[in-house]
C-alpha positions as CSV (number, residue, x, y, z in Angstrom):
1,X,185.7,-14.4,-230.4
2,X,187.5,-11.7,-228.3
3,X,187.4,-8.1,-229.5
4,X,190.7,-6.3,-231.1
5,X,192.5,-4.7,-228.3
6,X,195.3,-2.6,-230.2
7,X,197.7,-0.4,-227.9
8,X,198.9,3.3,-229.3
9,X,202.4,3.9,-229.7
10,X,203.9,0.5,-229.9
11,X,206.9,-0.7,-231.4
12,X,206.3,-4.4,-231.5
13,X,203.5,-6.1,-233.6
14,X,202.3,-9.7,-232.7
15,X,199.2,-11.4,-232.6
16,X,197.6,-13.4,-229.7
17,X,194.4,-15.9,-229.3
18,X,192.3,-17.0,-226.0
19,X,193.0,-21.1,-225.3
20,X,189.7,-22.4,-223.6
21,X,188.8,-25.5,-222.0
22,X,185.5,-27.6,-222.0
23,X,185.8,-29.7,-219.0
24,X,183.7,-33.2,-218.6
25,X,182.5,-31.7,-222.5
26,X,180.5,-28.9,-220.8
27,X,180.7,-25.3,-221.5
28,X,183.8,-24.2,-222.7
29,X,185.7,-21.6,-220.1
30,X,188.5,-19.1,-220.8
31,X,192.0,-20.9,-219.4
32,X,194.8,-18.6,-221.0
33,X,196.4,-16.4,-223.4
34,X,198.9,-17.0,-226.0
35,X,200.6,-14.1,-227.5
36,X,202.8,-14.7,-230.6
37,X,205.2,-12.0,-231.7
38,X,205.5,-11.4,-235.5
39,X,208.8,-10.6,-235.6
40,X,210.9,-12.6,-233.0
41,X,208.0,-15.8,-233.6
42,X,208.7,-16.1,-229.7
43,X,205.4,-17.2,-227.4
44,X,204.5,-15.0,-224.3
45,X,201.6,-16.9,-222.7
46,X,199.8,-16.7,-219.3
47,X,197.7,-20.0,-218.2
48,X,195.1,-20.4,-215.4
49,X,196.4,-23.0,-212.9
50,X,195.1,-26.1,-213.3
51,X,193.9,-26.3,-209.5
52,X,191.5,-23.3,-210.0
53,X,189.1,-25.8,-212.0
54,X,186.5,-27.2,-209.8
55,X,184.9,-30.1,-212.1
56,X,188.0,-31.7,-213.7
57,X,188.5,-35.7,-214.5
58,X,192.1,-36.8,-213.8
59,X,193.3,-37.3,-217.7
60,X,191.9,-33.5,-218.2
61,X,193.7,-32.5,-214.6
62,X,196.9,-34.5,-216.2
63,X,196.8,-32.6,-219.6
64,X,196.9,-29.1,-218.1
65,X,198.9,-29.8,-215.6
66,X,201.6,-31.0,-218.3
67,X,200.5,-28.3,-221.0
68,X,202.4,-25.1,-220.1
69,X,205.7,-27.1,-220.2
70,X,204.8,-28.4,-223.6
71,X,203.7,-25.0,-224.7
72,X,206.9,-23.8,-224.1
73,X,208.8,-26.7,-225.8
74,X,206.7,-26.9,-228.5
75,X,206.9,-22.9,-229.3
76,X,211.1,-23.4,-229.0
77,X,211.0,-26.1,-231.6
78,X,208.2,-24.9,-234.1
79,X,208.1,-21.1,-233.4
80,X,205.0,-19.2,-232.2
81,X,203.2,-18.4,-235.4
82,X,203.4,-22.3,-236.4
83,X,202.5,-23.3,-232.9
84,X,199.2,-21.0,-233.2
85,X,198.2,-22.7,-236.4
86,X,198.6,-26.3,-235.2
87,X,196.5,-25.3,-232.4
88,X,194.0,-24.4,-234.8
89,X,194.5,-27.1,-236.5
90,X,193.9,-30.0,-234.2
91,X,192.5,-28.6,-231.1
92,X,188.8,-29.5,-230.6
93,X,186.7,-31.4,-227.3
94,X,188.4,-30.6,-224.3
95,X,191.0,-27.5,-225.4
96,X,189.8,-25.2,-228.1
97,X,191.3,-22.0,-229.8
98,X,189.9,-18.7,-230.7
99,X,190.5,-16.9,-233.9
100,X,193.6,-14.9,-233.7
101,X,193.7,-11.0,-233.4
102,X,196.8,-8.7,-234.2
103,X,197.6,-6.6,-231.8
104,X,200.8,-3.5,-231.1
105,X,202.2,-3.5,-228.1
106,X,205.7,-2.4,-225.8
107,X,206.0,-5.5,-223.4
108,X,204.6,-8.9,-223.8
109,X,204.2,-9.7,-220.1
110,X,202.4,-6.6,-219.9
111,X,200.0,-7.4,-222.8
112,X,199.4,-10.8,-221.7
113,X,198.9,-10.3,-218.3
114,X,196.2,-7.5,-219.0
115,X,195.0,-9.7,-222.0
116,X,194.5,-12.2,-218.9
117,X,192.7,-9.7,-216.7
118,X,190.2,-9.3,-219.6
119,X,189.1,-12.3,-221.0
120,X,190.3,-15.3,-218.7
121,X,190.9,-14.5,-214.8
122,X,190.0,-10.8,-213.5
123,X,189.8,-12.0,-210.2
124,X,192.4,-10.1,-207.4
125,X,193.8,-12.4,-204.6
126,X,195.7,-10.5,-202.5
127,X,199.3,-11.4,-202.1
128,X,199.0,-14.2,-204.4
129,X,198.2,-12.7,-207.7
130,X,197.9,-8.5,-207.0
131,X,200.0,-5.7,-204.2
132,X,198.2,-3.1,-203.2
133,X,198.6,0.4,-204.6
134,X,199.4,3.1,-202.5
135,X,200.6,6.3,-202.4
136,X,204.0,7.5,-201.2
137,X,202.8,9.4,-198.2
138,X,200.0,6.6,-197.1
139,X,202.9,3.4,-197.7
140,X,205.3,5.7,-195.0
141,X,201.8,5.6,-192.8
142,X,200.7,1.8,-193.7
143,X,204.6,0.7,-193.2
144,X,205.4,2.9,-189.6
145,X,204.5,1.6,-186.5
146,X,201.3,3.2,-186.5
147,X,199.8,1.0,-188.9
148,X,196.1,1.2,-188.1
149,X,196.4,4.9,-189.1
150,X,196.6,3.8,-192.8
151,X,193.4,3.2,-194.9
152,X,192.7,1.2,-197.8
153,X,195.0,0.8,-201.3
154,X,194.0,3.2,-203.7
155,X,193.7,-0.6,-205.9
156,X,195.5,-3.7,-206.2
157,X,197.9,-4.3,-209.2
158,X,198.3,-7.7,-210.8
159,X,201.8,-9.1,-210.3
160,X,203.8,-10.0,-213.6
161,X,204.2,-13.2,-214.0
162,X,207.9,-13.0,-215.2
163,X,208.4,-11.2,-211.3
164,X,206.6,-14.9,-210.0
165,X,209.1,-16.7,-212.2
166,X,211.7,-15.3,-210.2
167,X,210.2,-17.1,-207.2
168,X,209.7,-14.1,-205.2
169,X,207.0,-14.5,-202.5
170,X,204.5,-12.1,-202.3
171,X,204.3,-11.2,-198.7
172,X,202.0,-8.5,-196.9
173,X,205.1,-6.5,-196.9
174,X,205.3,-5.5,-200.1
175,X,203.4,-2.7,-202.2
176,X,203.2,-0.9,-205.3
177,X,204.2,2.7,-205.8
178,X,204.5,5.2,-208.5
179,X,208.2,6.7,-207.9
180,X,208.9,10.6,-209.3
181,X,212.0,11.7,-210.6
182,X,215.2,10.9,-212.6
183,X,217.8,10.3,-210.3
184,X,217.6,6.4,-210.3
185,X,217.4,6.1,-214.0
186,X,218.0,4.1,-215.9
187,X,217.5,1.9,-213.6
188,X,213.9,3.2,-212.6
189,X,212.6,5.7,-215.0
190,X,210.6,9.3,-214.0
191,X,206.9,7.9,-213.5
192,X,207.7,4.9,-212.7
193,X,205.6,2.0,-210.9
194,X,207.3,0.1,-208.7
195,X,207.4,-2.6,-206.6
196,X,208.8,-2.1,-203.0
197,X,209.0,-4.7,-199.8
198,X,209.3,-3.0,-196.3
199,X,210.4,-4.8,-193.4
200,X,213.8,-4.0,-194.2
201,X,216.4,-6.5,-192.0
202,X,220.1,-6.9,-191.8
203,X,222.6,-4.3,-193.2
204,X,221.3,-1.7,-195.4
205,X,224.7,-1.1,-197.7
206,X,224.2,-0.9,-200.9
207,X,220.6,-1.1,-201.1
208,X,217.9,0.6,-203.2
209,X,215.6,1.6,-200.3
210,X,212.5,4.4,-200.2
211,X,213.8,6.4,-197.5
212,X,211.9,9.3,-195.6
213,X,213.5,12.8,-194.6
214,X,211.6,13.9,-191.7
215,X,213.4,17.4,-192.0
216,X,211.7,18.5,-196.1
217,X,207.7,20.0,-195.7
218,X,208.1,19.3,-199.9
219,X,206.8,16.3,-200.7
220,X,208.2,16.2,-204.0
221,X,211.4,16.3,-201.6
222,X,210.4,14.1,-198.5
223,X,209.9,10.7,-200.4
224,X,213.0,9.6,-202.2
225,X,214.7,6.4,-203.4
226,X,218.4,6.2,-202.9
227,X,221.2,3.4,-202.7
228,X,222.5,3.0,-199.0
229,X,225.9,3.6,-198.8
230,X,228.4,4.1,-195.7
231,X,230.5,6.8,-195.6
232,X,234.0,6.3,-195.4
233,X,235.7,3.3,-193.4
234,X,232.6,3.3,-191.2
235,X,232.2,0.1,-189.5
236,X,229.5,-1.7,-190.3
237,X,227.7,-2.1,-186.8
238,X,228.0,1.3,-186.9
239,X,226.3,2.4,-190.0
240,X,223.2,4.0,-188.6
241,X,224.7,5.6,-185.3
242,X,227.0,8.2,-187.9
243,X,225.9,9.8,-191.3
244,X,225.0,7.8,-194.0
245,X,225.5,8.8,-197.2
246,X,222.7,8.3,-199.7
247,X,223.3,7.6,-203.7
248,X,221.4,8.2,-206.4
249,X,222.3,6.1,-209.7
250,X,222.3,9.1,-212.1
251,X,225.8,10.9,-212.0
252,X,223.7,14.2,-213.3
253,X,222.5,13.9,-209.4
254,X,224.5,14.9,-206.5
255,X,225.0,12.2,-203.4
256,X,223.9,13.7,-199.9
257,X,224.8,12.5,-196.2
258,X,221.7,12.7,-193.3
259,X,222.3,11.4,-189.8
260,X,220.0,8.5,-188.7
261,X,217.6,11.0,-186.8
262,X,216.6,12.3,-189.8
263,X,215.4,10.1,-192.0
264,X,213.9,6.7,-192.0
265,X,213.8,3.4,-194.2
266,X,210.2,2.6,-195.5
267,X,210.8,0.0,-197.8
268,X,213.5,-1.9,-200.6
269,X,213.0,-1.1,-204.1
270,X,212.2,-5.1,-205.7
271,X,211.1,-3.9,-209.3
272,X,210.3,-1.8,-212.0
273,X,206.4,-2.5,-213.2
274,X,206.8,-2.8,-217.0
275,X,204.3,-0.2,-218.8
């Protein structure tokens, strides 16, 4: 049975068990987690894909592969608490419950995806399930032209699966980042990590993008994210020959224009990493 993994300074209280599978009747093997919030009853759940099981008949291929849209349906009409004890209930042979544990915690995709990392799948795929961390000066030398000059993450960071729901493709271009500062909040809070996608194509209006200023030996002050705005009635095909102005999202913040030779565009801002 797994261990009680409470988290301090949470709001929310909810309680979550490890589903297993037995396949051909052999040893069972972790396969997902089901986390069931006390309050809302709503399920948060993460489930291995079916096609990462090596030694599966085709009725136990068929019930996993149909299982995490019944989850879901079942969880709407029942609730998550009642959906938990029906599991434990019925489910013997090929699927099998553990024991529930209680647990506090901020954010249930968090939770279950580190609930996940523990006890079913701590495997990291690149670009599939986990970026790379890096810092903000090493991502401007990984993401210039000068590539090869960058060394290795300082780790990889499993992906969300509410960010894969999305059906954003994790490409080689994208990275995770810890961003400093309020001038982007609410939107991205002081301390946050983020993820950000370089590679940046087409017009730049309006964007949240990591920018660069080559001109600031600070670098608290060199690494900033900003929204890309043109100033004036500047033409678009024109936007990076004049001064572009640069936005932050918190009005206690002060907007500032730089001319094209003095910054540069590292990456896109994509998302806030839930705590």
């Amino acid at each position: 049975m797994p261990a009680d993994v409470i988290s301090i300074g949470t709001r929310r209280r909810a309680c979550w068990s490890l589903l297993e599978v037995a396949p051909s009747g052999g040893r069972p093997v972790p396969y997902g987690i089901l986390l069931a919030d006390q309050d809302s009853d709503k399920l948060t759940r993460r489930l291995r894909d079916a096609a990462s099981f090596d030694e599966l008949d085709e009725v136990e291929l068929d019930i996993l592969t149909a299982l995490p849209r019944d989850l879901d349906q079942k969880a709407e009409e029942m609730g998550a608490l009642r959906l938990l004890d029906w599991f434990e209930d019925s489910l013997s042979g090929f699927l099998r419950i553990s024991d529930r544990d209680s647990i506090a915690y901020s954010d249930a995709q968090t939770t279950v995806d580190r609930l996940f990392d523990e006890h079913v799948d701590a495997n990291v795929r690149p670009f599939i399930t986990h970026l790379p961390l890096y810092g903000l000066a090493a991502a401007a030398t990984k993401f210039s032209e000068d590539q090869e000059l960058a060394g290795d993450p300082e780790g990889w960071v499993r992906v969300p699966e509410n960010l894969k729901l999305t059906h954003l493709k994790l490409t080689q271009e994208m990275f995770v980042t810890h961003v400093a500062g309020r001038s982007m909040e609410p939107l991205i809070p002081d301390g946050s990590l983020c993820i950000f996608r370089a590679g940046v194509g087409g017009s730049r209006y309006g964007r949240l993008l990591l920018i660069e200023k080559f001109d600031q030996n600070d670098f608290a002050a060199r690494y900033t994210v900003k929204r890309y705005a043109r100033k004036g009635d500047l033409a678009e095909s024109d936007e990076r020959e004049g001064a572009i102005r640069l936005e932050p999202l918190n009005r206690e913040f002060e907007a500032f224009e730089l001319t094209s030779d003095k910054f540069r565009v590292i990456a896109e801002f994509v998302q806030v990493l839930p705590f």
